[in-house]
N, C-alpha and C positions, 0 to 999 in steps of 0.2 A: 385213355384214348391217346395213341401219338399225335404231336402237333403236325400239323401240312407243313409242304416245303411254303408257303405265303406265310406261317405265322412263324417258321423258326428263320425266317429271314427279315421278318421285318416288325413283328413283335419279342420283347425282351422277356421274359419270364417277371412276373412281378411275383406281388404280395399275394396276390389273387390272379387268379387267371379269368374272371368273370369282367376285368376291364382292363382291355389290352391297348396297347398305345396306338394312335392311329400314326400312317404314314402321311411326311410333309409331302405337302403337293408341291408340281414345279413352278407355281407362279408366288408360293412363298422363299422360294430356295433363289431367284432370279430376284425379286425386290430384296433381298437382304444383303445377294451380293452389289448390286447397282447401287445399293446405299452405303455398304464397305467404299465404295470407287469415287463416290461421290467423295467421302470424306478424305479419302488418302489426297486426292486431288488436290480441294480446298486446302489441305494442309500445306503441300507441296506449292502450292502457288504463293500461300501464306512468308513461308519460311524461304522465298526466294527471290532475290532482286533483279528483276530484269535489267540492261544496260540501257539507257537511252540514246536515242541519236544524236548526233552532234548537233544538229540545230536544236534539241530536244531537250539539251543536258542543262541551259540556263534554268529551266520551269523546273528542273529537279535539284536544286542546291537548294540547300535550308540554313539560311544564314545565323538562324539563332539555334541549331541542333549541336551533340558533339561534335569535337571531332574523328575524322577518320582515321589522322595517324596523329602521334604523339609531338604535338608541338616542339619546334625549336628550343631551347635553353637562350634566353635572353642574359646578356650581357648585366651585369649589374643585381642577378637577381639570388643570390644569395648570401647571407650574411651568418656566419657561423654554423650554428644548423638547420635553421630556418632557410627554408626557398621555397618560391613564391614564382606567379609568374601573370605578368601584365595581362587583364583581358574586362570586355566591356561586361562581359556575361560574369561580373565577379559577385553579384545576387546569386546566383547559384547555390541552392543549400549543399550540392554534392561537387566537391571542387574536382574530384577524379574524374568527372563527366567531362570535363575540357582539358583540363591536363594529361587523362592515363595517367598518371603518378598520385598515388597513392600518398606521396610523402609530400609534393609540393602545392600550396595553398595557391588561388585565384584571387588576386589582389585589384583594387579599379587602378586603373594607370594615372602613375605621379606627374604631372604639371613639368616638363622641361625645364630646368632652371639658368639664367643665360648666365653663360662664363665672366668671373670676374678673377683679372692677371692681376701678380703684384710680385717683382723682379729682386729676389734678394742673392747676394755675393756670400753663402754660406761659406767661401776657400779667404775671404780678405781676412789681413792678420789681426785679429781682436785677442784679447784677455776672456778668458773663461765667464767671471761674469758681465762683464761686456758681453757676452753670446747667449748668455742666459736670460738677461735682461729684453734681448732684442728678441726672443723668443716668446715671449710674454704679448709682448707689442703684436708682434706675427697671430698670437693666438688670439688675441682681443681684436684686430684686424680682421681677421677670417670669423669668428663668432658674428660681430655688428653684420658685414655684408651679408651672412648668410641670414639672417634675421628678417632680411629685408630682399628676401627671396633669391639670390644671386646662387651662384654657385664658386666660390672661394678657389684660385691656387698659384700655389707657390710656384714660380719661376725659378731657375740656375744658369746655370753656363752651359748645361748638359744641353737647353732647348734649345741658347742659342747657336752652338756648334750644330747642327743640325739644320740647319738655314742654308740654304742654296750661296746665301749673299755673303757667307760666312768667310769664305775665300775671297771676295774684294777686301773685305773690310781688314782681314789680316795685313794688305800688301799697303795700305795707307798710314801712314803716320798722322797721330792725331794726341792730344794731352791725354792724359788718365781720366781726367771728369766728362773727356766728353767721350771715350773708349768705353766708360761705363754705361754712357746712358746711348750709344749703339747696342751695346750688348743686350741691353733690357729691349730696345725696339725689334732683333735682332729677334729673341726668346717672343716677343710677343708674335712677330710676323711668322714667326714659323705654325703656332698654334693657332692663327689665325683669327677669321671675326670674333669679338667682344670687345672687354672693357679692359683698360689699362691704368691702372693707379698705384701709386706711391704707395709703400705700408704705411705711409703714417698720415692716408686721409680716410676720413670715417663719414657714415652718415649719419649725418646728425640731423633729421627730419621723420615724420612722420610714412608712414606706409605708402600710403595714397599719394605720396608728396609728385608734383608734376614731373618732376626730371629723375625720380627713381621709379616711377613708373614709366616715361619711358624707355630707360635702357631697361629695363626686367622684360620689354617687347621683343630683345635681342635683333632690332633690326636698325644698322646702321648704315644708311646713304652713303652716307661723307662722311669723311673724316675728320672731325671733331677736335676742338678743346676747348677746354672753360677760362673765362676771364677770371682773373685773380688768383686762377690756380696755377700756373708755370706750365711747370712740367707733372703737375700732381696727378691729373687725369685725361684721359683721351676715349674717345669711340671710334671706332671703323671697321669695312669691312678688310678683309684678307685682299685681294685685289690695291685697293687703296694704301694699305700699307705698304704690300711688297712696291709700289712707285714712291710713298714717300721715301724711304730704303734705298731706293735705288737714285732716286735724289739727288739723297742726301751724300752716297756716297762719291759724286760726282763732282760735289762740289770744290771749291777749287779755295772755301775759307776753313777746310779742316783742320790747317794747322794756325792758324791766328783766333781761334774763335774755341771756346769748351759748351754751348749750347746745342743742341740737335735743332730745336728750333730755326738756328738761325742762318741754316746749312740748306734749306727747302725757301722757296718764295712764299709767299704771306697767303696766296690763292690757294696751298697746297690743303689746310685747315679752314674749314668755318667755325669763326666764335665765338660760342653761345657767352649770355650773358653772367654774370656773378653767380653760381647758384646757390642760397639760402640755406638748403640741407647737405650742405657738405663740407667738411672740416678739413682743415690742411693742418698739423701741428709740425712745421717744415722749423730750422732753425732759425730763420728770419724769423717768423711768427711768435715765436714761442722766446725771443728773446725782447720783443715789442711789447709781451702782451703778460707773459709770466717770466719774468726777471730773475725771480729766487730760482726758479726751477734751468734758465738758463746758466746763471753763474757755477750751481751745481754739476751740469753738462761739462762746463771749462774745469771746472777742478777736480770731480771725477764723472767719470760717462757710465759705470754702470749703474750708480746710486743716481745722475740723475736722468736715465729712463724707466729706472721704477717709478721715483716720483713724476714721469711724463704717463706710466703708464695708467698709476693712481688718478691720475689729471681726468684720462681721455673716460676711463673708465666712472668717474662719479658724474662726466658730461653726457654719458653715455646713460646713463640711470636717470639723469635731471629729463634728459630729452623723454623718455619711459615714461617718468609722472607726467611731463604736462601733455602728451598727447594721451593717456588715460585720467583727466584729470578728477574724474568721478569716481575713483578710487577702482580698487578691486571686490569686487562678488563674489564668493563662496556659495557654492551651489551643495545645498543637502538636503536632498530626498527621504521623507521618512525622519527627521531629526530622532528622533526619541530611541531609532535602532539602529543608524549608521552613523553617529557622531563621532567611535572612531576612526571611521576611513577618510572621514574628513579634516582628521590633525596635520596630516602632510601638506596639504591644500594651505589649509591656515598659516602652518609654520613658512611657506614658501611666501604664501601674500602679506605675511607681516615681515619679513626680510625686504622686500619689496617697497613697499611705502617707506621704509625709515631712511 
């Protein structure tokens, strides 16, 4: 029997022809598409960020999510191949989620550390080890301050020519000893607020000590110096110096007189008392107090600042022990399976006490 035009249209031929497929009705054909529509939608809504209004846009920043575009490069934050880059979110297990860079780590941000100056004449004419020697001094100077949280640097000529005041001071006559210690005022004013010291004062006090804790506060009122120390150390801000500077250069005892001190009025400095944690080994001192090592200085200068540097350096260790005076601790987890990663430990804490 030939099929009707209803079954060659709307049934398929099967296995059998005794169960033909029936035809979808239209309110299955409309719920399937409505439910296609639905989803596309949903997705589309999903996969889309509306813009909010400007009064609207505060309630939509997420201050703990990525970012949007790829951070800045911070100054300081690379060190050979390693970079890294400051941020609070540095708990993150995926560092690329704040950075975009794949290659740069999310470190917690480092503690500011306040400037500490100290003004050397690397062009005056010395003998080789004579320069060698002073360099030692210079390194053991910048080791102690940074120790004790500061951040260390070398001054020259180069900061001081850089100084606005640098053209007064050229048109003045004034002796050598006191030309030099403009020039260092001169190098410090230009870099502005911090600490200004002599390389050959140290601390010789403990961490928490009162007056290295507070210049490590980096905030200086006034313009400072300390009793008993000369011209060894100073605080102030940039403002205060560039006046005493401008002072001094006014003054009218520049050529009878080689002290910067003595060139400003007494009001210019407030000063603090003696302070206990800080060492001056100046040539007065060191010829009052270590003799052998002074006569050595007169007969040769670069044999005797190694022996000064020996000096500052075993005061420098003495000071070490007695503010730990409960010795040192070695910490080993698991003795029985990590005892050798603990030999370096050892070897460095028994250098230490002896």
């Amino acid at each position: 029997m030939p099929p009707s035009r209803y079954q060659s249209r709307y049934h398929r031929p099967g296995l059998s022809t005794a169960y033909p497929r029936e035809r979808p009705s239209r309110k299955r054909i409309w719920r399937y598409t409505a439910a296609a529509g639905c989803l596309i939608l949903i997705f589309l809504f999903l996969t889309s960020s509306p813009v909010p209004a400007a009064k609207d846009a505060a309630q939509h920043i997420r201050p703990f999510g990525p970012s949007a575009h790829k951070p800045p490069i911070q100054r300081n934050s690379t060190s050979g191949d390693a970079k890294w880059y400051d941020n609070w979110q540095w708990l993150n297990p995926f560092s690329d989620t704040i950075t975009l860079d794949e290659s740069r780590s999310v470190l917690p941000p480092i503690k500011e550390r306040p400037p500490i100056y100290a003004f050397y004449d690397s062009d005056a004419a010395k003998d080789e080890d004579a320069r060698i020697a002073e360099n030692k001094l210079l390194l053991i100077w910048r080791r102690a301050w940074w120790a004790q949280g500061f951040r260390p640097v070398i001054l020259g000529k180069a900061e001081a020519m850089l100084n606005p005041f640098y053209e007064r001071f050229q048109v003045r006559k004034m002796d050598n000893m006191l030309g030099a210690e403009f020039m260092k005022w001169l190098a410090w004013g230009q870099m502005g607020t911090g600490v200004l010291a002599n390389w050959l004062v140290l601390p010789m006090g403990p961490y928490d000590d009162p007056l290295l804790s507070y210049l490590r506060r980096g905030e200086y009122p006034k313009l400072t110096r300390y009793e008993g120390l000369g011209a060894g150390l100073f605080s102030g801000d940039k403002p205060s110096i560039a006046a005493a500077l401008s002072e001094a250069l006014d003054s009218k005892q520049l050529k009878s007189s080689n002290s910067f001190l003595e060139q400003v009025s007494p009001s210019t400095f407030d000063v603090d008392p003696i302070p206990v944690s800080i060492a001056f080994y100046d040539f007065s001192t060191v010829a009052e107090r270590y003799k052998s090592i002074a006569t050595q200085l007169n007969a040769d200068k670069a044999g005797g600042l190694r022996s000064l540097a020996q000096l500052i350096s075993s005061h420098l260790h003495l000071t070490f022990l007695n503010t730990f005076s409960s010795g040192v601790a070695i910490i080993t987890p698991h003795h029985e399976h990590s005892l050798v990663l603990s030999h370096p430990a050892i070897h460095i804490a028994k250098a230490l006490i002896q």
